[in-house]
C-alpha positions in Angstrom: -97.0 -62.8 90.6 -97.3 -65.7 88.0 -95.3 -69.0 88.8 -94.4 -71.1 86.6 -93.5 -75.4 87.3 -90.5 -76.9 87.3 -90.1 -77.9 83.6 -86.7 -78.7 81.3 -88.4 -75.4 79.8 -88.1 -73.4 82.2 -85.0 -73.9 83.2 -83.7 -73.6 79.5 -85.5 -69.9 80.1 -83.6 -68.8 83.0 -80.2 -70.8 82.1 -81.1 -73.2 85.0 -78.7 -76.4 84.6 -77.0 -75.5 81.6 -74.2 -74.1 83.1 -71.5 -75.8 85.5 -72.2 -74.6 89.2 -69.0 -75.9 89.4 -67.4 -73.1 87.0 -65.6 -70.0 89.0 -66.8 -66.5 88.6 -63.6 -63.4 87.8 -63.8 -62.3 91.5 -61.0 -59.9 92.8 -60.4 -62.0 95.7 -57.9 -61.3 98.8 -55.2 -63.1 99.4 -55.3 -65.6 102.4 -53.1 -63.4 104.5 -55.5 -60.3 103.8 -54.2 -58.1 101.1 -56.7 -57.0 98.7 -57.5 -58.7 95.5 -55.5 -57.5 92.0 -58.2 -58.8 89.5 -57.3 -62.9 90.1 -59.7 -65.3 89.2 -60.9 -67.1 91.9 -58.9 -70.3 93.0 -56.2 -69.3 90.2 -52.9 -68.7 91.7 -51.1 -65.3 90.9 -51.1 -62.1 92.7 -54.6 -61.4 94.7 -56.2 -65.2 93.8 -56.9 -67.5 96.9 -55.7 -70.8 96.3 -58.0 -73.3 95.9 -57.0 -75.4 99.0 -57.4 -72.1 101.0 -60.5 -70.9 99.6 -63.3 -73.3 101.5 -65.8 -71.5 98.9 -64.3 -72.0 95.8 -67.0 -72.8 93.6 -70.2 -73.2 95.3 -71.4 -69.8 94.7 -70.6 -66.3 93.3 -71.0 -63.8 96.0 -68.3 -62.8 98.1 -70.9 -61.9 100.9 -70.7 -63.3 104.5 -69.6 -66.7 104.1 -72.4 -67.6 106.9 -74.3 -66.6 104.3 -73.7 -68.0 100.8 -70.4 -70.3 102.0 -71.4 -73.5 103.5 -68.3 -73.9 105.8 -70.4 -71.8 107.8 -67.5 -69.7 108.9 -68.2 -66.0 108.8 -65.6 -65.1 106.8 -65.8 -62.3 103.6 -63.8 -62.6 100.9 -63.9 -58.9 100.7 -62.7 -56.3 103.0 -64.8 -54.2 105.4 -64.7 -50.7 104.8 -62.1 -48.1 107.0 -64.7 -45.5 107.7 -67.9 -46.0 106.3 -70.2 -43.0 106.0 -74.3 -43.2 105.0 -74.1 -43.3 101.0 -78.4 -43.8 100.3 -81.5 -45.0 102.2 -85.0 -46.3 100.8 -88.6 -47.2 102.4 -88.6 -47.0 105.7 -92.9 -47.1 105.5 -93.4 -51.2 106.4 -93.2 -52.3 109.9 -90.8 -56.1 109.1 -90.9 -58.9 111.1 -88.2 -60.3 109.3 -85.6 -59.2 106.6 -82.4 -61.1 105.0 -79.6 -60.1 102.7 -76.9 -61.3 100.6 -75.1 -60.0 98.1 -73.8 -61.0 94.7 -70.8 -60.4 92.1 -71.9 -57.3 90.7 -72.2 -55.3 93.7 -76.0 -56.5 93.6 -78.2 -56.9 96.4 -80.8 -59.3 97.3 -83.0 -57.9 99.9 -85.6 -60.3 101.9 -88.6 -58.9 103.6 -91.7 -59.9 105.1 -94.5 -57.6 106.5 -95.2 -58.1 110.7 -97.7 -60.6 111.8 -98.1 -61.7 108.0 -97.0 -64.1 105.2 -97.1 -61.6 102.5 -93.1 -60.6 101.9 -90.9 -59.9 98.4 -87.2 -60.5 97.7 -85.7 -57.2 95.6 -82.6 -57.3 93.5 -81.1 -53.5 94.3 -77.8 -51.8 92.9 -75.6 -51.3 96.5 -74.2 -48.1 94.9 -77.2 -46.5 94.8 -80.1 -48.5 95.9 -82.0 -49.0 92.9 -84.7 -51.4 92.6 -83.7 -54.0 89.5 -87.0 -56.0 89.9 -89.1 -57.4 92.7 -91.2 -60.5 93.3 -94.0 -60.9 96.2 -93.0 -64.0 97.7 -95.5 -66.0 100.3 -93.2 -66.9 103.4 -92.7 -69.7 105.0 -90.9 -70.1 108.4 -87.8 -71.3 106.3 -87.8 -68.0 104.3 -84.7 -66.4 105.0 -81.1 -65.8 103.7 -81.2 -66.4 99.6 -78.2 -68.5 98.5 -76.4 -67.0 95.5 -75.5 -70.0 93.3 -72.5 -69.8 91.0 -74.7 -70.0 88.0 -76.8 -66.7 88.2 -79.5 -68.3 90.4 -80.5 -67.3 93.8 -82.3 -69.8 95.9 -84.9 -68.8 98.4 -87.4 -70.8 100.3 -91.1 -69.9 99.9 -95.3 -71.3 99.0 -95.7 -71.8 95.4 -98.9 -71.4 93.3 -100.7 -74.2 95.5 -99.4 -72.4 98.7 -97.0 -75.3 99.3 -93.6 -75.0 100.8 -91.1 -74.9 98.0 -87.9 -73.7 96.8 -88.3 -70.4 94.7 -84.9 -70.5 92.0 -84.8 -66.9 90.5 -82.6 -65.5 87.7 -80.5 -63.1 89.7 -80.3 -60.8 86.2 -84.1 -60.6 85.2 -86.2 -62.1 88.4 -87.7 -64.9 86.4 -88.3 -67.7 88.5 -89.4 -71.3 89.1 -90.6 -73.6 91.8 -89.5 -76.8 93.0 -90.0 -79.3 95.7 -87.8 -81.9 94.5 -90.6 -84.4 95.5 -90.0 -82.8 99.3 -92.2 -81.3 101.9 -90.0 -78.1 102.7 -92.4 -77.8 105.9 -89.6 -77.2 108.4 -85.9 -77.6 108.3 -82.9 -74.9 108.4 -83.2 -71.9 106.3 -80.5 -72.2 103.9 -78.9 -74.7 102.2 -75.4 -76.1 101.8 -73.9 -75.7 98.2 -71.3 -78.5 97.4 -68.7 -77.2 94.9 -70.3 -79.2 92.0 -73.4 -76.7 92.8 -75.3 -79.8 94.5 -77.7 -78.9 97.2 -77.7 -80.5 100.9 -81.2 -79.9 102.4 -83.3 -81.1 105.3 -86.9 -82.0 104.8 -89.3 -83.7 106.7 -92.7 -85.1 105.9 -96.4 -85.3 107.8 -94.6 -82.8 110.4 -97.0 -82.4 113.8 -98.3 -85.8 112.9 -97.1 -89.2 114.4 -95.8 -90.0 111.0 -93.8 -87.4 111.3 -90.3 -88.6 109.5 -87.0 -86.4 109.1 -84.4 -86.9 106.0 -80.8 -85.3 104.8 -80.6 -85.4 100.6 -78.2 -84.2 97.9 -79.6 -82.7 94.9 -77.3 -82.4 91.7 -76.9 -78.9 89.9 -78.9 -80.4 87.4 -82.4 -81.1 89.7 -81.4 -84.7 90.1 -82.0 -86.1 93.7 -78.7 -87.6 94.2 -79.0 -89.5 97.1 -82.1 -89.4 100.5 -80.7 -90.5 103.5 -83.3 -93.2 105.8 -85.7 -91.0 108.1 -83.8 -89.5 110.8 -84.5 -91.6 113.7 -83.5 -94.7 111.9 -80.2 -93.0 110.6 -78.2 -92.0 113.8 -77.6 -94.8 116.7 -78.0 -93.7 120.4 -77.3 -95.6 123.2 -80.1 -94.2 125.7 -83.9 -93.7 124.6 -84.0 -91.0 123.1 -86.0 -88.5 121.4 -84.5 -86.6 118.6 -85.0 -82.9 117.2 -84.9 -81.0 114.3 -81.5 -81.0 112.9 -79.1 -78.1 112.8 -78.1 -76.2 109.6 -75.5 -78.1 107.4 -71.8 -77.4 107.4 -70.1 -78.4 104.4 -66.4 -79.6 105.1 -63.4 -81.1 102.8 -64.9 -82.8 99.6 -68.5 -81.9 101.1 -68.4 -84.0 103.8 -71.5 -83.3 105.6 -72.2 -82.2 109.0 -75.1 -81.4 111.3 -75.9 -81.4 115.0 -79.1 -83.4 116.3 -80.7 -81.8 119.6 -82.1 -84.7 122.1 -83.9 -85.3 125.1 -82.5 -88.0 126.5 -83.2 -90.0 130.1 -80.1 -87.9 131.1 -81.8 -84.3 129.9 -80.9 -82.8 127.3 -78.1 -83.8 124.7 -77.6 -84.0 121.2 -75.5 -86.0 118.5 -73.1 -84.7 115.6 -73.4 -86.5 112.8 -70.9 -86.7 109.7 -72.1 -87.9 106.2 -70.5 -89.0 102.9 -71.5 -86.3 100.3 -71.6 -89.1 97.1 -73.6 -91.2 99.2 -75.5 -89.8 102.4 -73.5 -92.8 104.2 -73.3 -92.0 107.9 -69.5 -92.2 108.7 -69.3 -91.2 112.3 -71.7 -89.8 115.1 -70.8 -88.0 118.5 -72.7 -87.7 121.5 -73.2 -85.2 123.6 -74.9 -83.9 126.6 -76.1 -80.1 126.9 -77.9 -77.8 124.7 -76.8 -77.3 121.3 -75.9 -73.1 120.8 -73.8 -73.2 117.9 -72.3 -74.3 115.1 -71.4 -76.4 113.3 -68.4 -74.5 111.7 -65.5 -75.7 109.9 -62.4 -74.9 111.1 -59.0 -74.0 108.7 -57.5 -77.5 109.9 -61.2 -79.3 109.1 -62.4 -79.7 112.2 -65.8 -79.2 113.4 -66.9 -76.4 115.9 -70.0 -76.4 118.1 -71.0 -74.7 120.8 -73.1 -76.2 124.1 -74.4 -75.2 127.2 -76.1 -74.5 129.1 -75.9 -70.7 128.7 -73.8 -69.7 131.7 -71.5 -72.8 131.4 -71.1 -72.7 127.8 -68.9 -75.1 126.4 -66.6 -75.3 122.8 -66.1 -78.2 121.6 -63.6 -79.2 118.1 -64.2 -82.2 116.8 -61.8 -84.4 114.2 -63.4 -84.4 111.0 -62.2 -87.7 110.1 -63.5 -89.6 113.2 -65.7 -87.1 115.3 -63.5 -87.1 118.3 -64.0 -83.9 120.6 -61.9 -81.3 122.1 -63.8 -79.8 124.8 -63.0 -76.4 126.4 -64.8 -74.8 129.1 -65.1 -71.2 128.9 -65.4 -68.8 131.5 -68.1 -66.4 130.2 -71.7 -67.6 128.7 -72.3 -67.8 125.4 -75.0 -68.5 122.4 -73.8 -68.6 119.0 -70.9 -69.1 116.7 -70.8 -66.0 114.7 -66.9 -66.4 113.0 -64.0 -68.7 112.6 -61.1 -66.4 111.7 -58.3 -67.4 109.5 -55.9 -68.9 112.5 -58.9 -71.0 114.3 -60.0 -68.6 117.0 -63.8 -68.9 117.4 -65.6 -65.3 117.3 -68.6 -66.4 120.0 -71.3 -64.2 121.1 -71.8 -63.7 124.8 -74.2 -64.2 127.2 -74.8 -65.2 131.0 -78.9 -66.4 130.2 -80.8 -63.0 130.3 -79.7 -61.8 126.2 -76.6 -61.6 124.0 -74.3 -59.1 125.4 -71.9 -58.4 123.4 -69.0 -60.8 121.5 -65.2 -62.6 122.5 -62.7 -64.4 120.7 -61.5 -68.0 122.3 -58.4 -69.4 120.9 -57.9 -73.4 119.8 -56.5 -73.7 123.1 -59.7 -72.5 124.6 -58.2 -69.4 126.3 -60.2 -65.9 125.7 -58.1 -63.2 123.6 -60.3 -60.7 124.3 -64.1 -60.0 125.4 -66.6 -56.6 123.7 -69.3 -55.6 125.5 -71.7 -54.7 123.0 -74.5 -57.1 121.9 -74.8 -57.8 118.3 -76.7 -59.6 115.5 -74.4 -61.2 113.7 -71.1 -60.3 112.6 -68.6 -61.2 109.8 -64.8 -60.9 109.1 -63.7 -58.9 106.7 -60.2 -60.0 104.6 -58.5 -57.3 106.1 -59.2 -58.9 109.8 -61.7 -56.0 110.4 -65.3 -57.7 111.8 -68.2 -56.0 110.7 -70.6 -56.8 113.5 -74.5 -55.7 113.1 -76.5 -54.7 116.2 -78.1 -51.1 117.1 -75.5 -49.7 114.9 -73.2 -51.1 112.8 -69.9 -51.6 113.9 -65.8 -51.9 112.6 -63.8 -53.9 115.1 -60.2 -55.2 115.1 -60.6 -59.0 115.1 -57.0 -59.2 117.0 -58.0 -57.0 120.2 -61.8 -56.6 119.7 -61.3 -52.6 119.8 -63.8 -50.6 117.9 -62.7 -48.8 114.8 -65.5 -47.5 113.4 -68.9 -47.1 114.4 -72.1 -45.9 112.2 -75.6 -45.3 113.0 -78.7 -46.2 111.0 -80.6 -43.5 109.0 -83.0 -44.1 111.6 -81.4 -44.8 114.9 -85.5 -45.6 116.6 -85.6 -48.6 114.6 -84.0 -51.2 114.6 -81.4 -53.2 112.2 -82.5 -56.6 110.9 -79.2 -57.5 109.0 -76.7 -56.3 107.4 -73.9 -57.6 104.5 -70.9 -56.5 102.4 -70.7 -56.3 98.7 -68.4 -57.5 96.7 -67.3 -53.6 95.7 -66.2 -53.7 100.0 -69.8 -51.4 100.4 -72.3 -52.1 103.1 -76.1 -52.7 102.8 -78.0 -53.1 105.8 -82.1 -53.4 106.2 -83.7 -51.5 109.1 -86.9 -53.0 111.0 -89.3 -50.2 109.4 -88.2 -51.1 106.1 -85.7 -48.7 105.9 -82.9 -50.1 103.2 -79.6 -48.4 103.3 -75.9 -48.1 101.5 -72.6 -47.1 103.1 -69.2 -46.9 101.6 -65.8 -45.1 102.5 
């Protein structure tokens, strides 16, 4: 595969930077209460369109896939609904044995599929039609451990972390119409940090990088980068950024959350004289300015999420004693409810502020339950799963051995759907923006199903 640098050429080529990632792509969107789009423009008012105070995605990307995915509210919420009964519509490959695979899905009912072979850093992303499966075009990518979800941007572009020519960590930028790429590094070390990104709604980009990682130079930062390549704004190295009041040593930080007018959000794991702990920190998107931090002590499981009043969700433990905590996004003060099963991730806000949590008492996921703002438990599903994502007609889609259709209000299963090949495993799955389902099996096996 040839690579190219990051030049002003370059990105006149692919249409890089020329266009507003702030501009709005003619979704059919659902309305907030969960009707189905009638053709609106996104953020327009009128019959179907989400209004832009409701729509926590408005203009940061395209894609109407998960919004764990390609919305950095990080609250598991589609802007699409999940289909009734799905039946098997196509499956491809099936011959490679993964160790990882990634999707998301764009406008067009387009599919960008993430793979990398077992015990290797050879891997590809694929653009492929979700109606049929067709392969559009396909690049061998060298992975890093960063390579994971692409981010579909609102101007065409799909972001992906990856090694450039020199084997580097970079960011790979592809045209999402015709595959040509380019690399950048910003000036960063992508070594380590989260996966994916957070897209403000001006198409900025909030990463984590860190530099002369496994040395004792080892230094941690948080910057902006403006649609147009610009490095808006680095924040000091970690350790001189957040204030503790023990000795303390901190950790890598957590995946950014993007809140009202981009405020920024993370959670900081720590080992502390007390065990372990962590801090969340808030930050002013037009300057990396730390506004507020919250400690904590416990292990950090999940989150952070934003919430439809603002406020920050995270999830601590230990395990079997997890803990749910809301913070005010304006000061960082918490709200902290015990639960009364384990738990280990965040998988979903919904709509009215119930948290979507998956279980687990320390020995494995087990399956999924929805706590209310008050902390109470509306209802508990005993079947472990990957992820899972809510659909805008309240239906979660939830990935584990099969795929699955439950009703986010009782947690009962409406539909469920095996894999073309139920011995293997499913690595992900993801709706398009047609309501269709693409999922990637862990033998390479990439599949389609519709009503």
């Amino acid at each position: 595969m040839k690579r190219v640098g990051w030049t002003q050429g370059a990105l006149l080529a692919l249409g890089i930077g020329v266009f507003a990632c702030g501009s709005r792509s003619p979704l059919s969107l659902p309305t907030e209460s969960g009707s189905g789009g009638t053709g609106a423009v996104a953020g327009a008012g009128g019959s179907g369109g989400i209004e832009p105070a409701l729509d926590r995605c408005a203009s940061a990307t395209a894609g109407p896939a998960s919004m764990w995915r390609n919305c950095s509210s990080r609250d598991g919420r589609s802007r699409v609904p999940v289909p009734v009964n799905p039946r098997l519509t196509w499956a491809q490959g099936g011959a490679a044995k993964l160790g990882r695979g990634a999707l998301t899905t764009g406008p067009e009912s387009d599919v960008y599929v993430v793979s990398g072979k077992f015990n290797s850093s050879q891997g590809s992303i694929r653009r492929l039609g979700a109606a049929g499966g067709a392969e559009q075009w396909a690049l061998d990518i060298e992975i890093t451990d960063a390579t994971a979800w692409p981010v579909f941007r609102s101007t065409g572009v799909i972001d992906v972390f990856a090694r450039d020519a020199e084997f580097n960590p970079a960011l790979l930028q592809i045209d999402a119409q015709s595959g040509a790429f380019a690399t950048t590094n910003f000036g960063f070390d992508f070594y380590s940090g989260p996966p994916n990104p957070a897209v403000g709604a001006d198409g900025s980009l909030y990463l984590v990088h860190s530099e002369n990682v496994g040395t004792v130079s080892e230094h941690t930062f948080f910057s902006r980068v403006r649609s147009d390549g610009v490095v808006s704004w680095t924040t000091p190295d970690l350790a001189g950024l957040v204030a503790t009041s023990t000795d303390t040593k901190l950790q890598s930080p957590s995946t950014l959350a993007l809140g009202t007018a981009d405020r920024v959000f993370t959670v900081v794991s720590t080992i502390t004289a007390a065990g372990t702990g962590g801090i969340v920190l808030a930050l002013d998107a037009d300057s990396g300015a730390p506004l507020w931090q919250s400690e904590f002590l416990g292990q950090h499981l999940g989150g952070p999420a934003v919430r439809p009043d603002g406020s920050i969700a995270i999830l601590l433990g230990p395990l079997e004693a997890a803990r749910l905590v809301f913070l005010n996004a304006q000061s960082g003060t918490p709200t902290t409810h015990k639960l009364d099963f384990g738990g280990s991730a965040i998988h979903v806000i919904t709509r009215s502020g119930d948290a979507i949590i998956a279980t687990n008492e320390g020995k494995g996921a087990t399956g999924l339950a929805a706590v209310g703002g008050d902390g109470k438990t509306r209802w508990t599903h005993a079947v472990s799963v990957r992820s899972a994502t809510l659909g805008s007609n309240d239906t979660l889609f939830a990935v584990g051995s099969t795929l699955l259709g439950l009703d986010s209000a009782t947690g009962a299963t409406r539909w469920e759907l095996a894999p073309p090949n139920p011995e293997s495993c499913i690595l992900d799955g993801a709706l398009t923006s047609s309501s269709e389902i693409v999922a990637v099996q862990c033998d390479g096996t990439v599949f389609g199903a519709a009503d």
